[in-house]
C-alpha positions in Angstrom: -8.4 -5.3 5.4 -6.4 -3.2 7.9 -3.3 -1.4 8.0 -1.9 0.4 10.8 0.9 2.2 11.9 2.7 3.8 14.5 5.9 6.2 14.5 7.8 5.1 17.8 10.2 8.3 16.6 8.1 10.8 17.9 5.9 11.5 21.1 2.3 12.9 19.2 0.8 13.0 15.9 2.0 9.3 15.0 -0.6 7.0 14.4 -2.0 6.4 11.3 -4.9 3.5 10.5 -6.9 2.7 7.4 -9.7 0.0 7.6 -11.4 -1.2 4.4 -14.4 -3.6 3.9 -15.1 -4.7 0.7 -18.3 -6.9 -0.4 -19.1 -8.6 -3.4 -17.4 -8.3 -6.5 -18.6 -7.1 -10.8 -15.9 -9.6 -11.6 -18.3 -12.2 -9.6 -21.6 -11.1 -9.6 -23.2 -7.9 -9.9 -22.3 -5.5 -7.0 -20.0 -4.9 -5.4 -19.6 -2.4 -2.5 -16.8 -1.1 -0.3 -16.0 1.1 3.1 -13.0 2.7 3.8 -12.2 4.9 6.9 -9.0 6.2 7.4 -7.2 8.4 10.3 -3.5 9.6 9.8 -1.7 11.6 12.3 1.0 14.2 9.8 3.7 12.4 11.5 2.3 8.4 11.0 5.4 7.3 9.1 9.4 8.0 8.7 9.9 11.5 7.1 11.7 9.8 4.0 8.3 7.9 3.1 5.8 10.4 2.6 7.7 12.0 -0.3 5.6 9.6 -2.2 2.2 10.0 -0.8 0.8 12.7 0.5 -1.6 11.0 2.1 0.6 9.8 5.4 2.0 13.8 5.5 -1.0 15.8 6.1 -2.7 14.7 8.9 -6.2 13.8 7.7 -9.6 11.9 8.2 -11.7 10.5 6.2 -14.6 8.1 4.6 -15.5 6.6 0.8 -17.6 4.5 -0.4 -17.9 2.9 -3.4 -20.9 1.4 -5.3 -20.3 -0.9 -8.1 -22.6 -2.5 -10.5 -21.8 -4.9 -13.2 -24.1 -3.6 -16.5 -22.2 -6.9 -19.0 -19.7 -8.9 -19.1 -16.8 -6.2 -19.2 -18.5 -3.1 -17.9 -19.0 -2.0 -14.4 -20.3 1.5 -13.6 -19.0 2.5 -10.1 -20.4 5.8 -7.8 -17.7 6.4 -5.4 -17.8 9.3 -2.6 -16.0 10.5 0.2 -15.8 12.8 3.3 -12.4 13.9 4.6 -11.1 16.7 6.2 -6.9 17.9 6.9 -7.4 17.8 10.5 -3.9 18.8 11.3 -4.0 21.7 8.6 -2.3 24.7 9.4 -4.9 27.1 9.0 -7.4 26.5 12.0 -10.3 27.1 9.9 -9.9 24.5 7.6 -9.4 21.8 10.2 -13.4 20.8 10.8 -14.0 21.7 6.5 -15.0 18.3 5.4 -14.7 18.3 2.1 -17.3 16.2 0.3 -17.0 14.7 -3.2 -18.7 12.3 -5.9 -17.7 10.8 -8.3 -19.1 8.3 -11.4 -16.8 6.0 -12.9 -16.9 3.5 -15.9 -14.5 0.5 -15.1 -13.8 -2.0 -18.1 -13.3 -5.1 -17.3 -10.7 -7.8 -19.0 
């Protein structure tokens, strides 16, 4: 999958992309594993849309992957972690802080 934008509106900051690959599936077989990297300039979108996600207002970068593994017929136990960092922050400092973090997840299946 791929999504992609670009704000015409302004001159800089306005490009915004999000790639995903996703393998296999616990609804299929047993695992299931996914990639996304994403890249989103602060100004990406119209000002009125990213009142409801933050995510295409703060200019960031970042990685995730997920993990799944199918353990019966309605379970799935998932590890999931990512690596993204505000590049257009305000403060300076925190513009190369990737922040790193994991997380384990029970999925129920239907």
């Amino acid at each position: 999958m791929a999504d992609g934008c670009l704000n015409t509106a302004v001159d800089d900051g306005n490009r915004g992309l999000w790639l995903a690959l996703v393998a296999g599936s616990t609804l299929t077989s047993r695992v299931r594993l996914e990639y996304v990297y994403a890249f989103v300039d602060p100004d990406a979108t119209l000002g009125a849309y990213p009142a409801d996600d933050f995510f295409w207002t703060t200019g960031w970068q970042g990685h995730k992957a997920d993990l799944g593994v199918g353990i019966g017929s309605h379970v799935a136990l998932h590890a999931v972690g990512s690596f993204q960092r505000f590049k257009d922050s305000p403060r300076i400092l925190e513009r190369d802080n990737w922040v790193r973090r994991l997380r384990l997840e029970v999925r129920l299946k239907s």
